[in-house]
N, C-alpha and C positions, 0 to 999 in steps of 0.2 A: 706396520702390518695392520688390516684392519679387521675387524671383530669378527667378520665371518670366516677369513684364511686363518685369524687365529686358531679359533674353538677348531676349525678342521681338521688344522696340524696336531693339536691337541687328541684328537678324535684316532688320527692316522696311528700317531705313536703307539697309542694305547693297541692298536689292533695287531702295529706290526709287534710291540714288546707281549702281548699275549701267546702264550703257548701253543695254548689249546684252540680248536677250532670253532665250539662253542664257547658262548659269553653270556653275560648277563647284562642288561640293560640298564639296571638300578646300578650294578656294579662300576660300570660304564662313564653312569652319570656322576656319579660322585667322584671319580677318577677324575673328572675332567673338571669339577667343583675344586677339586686339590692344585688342581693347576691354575687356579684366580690367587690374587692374597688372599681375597675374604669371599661371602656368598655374594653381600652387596657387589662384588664387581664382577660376579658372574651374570648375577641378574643384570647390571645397567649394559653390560657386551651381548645381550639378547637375551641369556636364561635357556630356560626350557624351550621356549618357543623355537629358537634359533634351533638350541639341539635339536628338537624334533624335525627339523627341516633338512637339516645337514643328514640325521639318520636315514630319512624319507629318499635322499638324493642317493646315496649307497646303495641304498637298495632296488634301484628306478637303474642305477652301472650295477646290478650284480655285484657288489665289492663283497655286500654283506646280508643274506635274506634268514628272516624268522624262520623258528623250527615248525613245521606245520603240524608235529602233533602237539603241541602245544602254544600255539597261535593263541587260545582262548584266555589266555592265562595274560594281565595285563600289570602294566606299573599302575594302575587308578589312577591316572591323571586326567584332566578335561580330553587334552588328546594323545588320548591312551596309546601305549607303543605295547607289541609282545614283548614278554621278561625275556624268554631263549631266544638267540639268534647262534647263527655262524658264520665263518667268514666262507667266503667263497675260493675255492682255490680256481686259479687263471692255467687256461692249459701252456702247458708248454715246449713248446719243441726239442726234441730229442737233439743230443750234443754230441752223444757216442755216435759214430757208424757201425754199419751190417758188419764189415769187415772188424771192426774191435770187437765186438759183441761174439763174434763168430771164434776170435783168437784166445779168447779166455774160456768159451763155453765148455770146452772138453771137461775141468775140471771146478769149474764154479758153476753155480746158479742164479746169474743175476737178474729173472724173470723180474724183481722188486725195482730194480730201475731202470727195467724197457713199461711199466707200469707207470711210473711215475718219473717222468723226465726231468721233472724240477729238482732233482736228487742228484743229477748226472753234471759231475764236475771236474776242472784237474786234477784237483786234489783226492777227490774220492777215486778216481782211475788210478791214481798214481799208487794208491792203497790198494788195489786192485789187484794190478800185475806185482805189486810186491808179495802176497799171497798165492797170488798165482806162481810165480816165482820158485814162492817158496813150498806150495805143495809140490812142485814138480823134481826139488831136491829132499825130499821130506826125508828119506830112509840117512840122510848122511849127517844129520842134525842132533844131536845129544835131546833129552828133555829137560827145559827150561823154565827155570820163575818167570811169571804174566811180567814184572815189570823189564828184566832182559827182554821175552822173547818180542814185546810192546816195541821197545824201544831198537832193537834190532829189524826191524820190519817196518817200523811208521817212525823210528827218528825222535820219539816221546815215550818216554818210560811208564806215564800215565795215560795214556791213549786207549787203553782197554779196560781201564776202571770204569767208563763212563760212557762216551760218546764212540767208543770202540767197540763195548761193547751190545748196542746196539747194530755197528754196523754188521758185524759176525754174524747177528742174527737173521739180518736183511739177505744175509748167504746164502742163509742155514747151514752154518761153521755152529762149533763149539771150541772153547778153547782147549778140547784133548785133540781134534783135528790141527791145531795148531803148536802139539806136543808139549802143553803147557801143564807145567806138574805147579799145584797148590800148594808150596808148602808150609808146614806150621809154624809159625814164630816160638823161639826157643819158650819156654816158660821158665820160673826161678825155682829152682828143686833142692832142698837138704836132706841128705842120705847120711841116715843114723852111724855112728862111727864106732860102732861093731861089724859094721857093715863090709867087709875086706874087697869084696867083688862085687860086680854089679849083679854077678849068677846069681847072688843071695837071694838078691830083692825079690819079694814075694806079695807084701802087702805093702799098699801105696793109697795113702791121704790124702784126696784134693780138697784145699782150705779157700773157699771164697777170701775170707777176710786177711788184709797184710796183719792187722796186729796178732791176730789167734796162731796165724803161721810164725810170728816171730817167737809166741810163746813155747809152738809145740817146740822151734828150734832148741830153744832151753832146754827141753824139758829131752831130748836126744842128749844133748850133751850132757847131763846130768845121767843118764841112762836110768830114766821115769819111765814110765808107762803114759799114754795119754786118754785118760780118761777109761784108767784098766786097758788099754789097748797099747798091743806091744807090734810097731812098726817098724817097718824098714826104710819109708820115703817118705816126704812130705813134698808134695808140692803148691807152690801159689797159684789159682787159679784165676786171679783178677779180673772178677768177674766174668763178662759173656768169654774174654779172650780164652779163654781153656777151652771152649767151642771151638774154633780155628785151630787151638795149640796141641790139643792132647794127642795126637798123631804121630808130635815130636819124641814121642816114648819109644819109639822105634827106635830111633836113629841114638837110644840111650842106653837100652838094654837088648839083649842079644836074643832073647827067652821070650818064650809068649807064657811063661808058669807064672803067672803075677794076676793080683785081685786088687783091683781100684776101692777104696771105700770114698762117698766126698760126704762133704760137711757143707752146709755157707748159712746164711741169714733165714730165720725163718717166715720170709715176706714172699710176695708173688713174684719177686725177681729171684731170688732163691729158688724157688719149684720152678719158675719156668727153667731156669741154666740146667738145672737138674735133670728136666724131663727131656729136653733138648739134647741134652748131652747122651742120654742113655740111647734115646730114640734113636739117633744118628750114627751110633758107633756101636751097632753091634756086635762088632768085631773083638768088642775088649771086656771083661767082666767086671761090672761096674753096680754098685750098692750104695747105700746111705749107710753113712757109720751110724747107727742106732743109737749107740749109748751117748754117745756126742750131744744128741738133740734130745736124749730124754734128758742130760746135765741141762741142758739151755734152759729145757722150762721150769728144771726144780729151780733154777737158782734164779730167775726172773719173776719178777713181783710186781714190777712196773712194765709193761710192755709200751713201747713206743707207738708214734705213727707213722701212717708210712706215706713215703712222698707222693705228692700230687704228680709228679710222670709214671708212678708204676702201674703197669697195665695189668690185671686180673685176669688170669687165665686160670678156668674151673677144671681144665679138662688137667690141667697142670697139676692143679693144687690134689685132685683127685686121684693123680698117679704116684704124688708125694706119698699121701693117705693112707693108699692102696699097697703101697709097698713097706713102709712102719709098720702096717700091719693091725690087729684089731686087742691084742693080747696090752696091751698100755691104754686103759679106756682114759683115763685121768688127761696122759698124752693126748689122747684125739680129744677128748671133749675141749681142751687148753686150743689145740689145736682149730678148732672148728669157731671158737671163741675169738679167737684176735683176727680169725681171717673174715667174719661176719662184721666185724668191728673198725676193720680196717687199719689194726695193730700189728705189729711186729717184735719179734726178738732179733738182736743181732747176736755177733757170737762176740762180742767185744762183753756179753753177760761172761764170761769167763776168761777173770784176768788170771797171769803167771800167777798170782798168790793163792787164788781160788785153787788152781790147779795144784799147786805145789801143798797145799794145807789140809784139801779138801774140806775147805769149811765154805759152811753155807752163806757165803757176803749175798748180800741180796742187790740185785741191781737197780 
């Protein structure tokens, strides 16, 4: 192969493995730097110069033309190329006929691939008429988990997490047009053993943390109070999954007479699950257990740090705040302190001993 087909096929891959339809030039080039052993045998197979000539040629076939608002904008090289470009999309002849397009239009909209023909294929037809299909029996169908009703319909139980999901959209389906019910993955729950019936349950603990949930278990069985608080459920929240799961309280108890208290870490992943959770489910009555979190910070001394993926979210941490309340200034000052700081408390500051002694171990 010789130095020019090479760097080309080099050049091609990168455009066809690119997502996006814009690219970067600099990004470009060093792509194609990776694809030498070394720079020396980029340079001696032509270098820049060659690149620049092979780009010049793409763009003379329309394969690939500069962004023109910002044409101005260069790599500084002697011969400077624009940074933005994009690829060119090639027209392409339509594959459906009038008479397909016509046989499905009653109940789909697929305006999105008489728009764009490069879209139009067996396989996507054949997804097609299978919704077609199947809205035209829709009333004699149960409502179904995305991964059944996926794999009942496209033959891939994962088809609609991803690449299915998109194509729903190129519809404009939703997955309730396709009688899809979301439902909640079970979560881990222990119900205090006074507890005879589920009628009882009234007050219900959602515990971020596995170990503070093993403690509160104890402290049920023991028939303790947790943290002066006298419940009837705990359950594990495992982190964000209590987002997706808490719905599953339905399918648990029979009663809508029940009050959620949660607890979890006092970091920005803590407030967001928090605010997230409330925001979302207005349906259920949901609070911060108070005294839980004023324990965390008498008996933390040391506050940790908190991980480099946690994202900060003010508007979060403000609703946490907001709903503690102003009457604990110690609390909010502590408060306002590790989150400036970029500290944390976990609830692992209160081990079963703490709890069971009430003495002040410091963490």
């Amino acid at each position: 192969m010789g130095k020019y087909e090479k760097m080309k096929g080099l050049i091609t891959t990168y455009l066809n493995r690119h997502k996006n339809v814009e690219f970067n030039i600099i990004e470009l080039e060093n792509d194609i730097i990776d694809g030498y052993e070394s720079l020396n045998d980029y340079q001696d197979d032509g270098g820049y110069d060659l690149f620049y000539t092979i780009i010049n040629e793409l763009n003379s076939s329309s394969t690939i033309k500069p962004i023109k608002s910002a044409i101005k904008k260069t790599n500084n090289r002697k011969r400077p190329l624009p940074i933005r470009w994009r690829k060119v999309r090639k027209r392409t002849s339509p594959t459906w006929t009038q008479q397909q397009i016509f046989q499905v239009s009653d109940r789909l909209d697929v305006n999105y691939f008489i728009t764009n023909p490069e879209k139009q294929n067996v396989s996507t037809w054949e997804n097609i008429l299978s919704i077609y299909n199947f809205l035209g029996e829709k009333d004699k169908w149960e409502w179904e988990s995305k991964a059944s009703r996926s794999y009942q319909l496209f033959k891939d139980e994962k088809f609609l997490n991803e690449e299915g999901r998109h194509f729903l959209g190129r519809l404009k389906l939703t997955e309730h047009d396709l009688k899809i019910e979301n439902y909640g993955e079970p979560f881990s729950y222990f119900v205090h053993p006074r507890v005879s019936s589920f009628t009882e349950i009234k007050r219900i603990l959602i515990i971020e943390n596995l170990s503070f949930f093993h403690a509160c278990r104890r402290l049920f069985r023991m028939y303790k109070p947790i943290v002066g608080m006298e419940l009837d459920m705990i359950i594990y929240a495992e982190g964000t999954h209590i987002e997706s799961s808490i719905k599953y309280i339905k399918d648990i108890l029979e009663h809508n007479n029940f009050h959620f208290l949660y607890v979890g870490d006092m970091d920005p992943s803590g407030y967001s699950i928090y605010a997230r959770l409330k925001i979302k489910n207005s349906e259920f009555d949901i609070t911060l257990a108070k005294q839980i979190y004023y324990k965390m910070v008498v008996e933390c001394h040391c506050p940790t740090t908190i991980k480099k993926d946690q994202q900060k979210n003010n508007d979060h941490f403000n609703y946490f705040l907001e709903e503690m309340g102003p009457d604990n200034e110690d609390f909010t000052a502590i408060a306002y302190q590790i989150w400036n700081e970029d500290k944390r408390i976990p609830q692992e500051v209160l081990p079963i001993d703490l709890l069971l002694k009430g003495e002040s171990n410091h963490a």
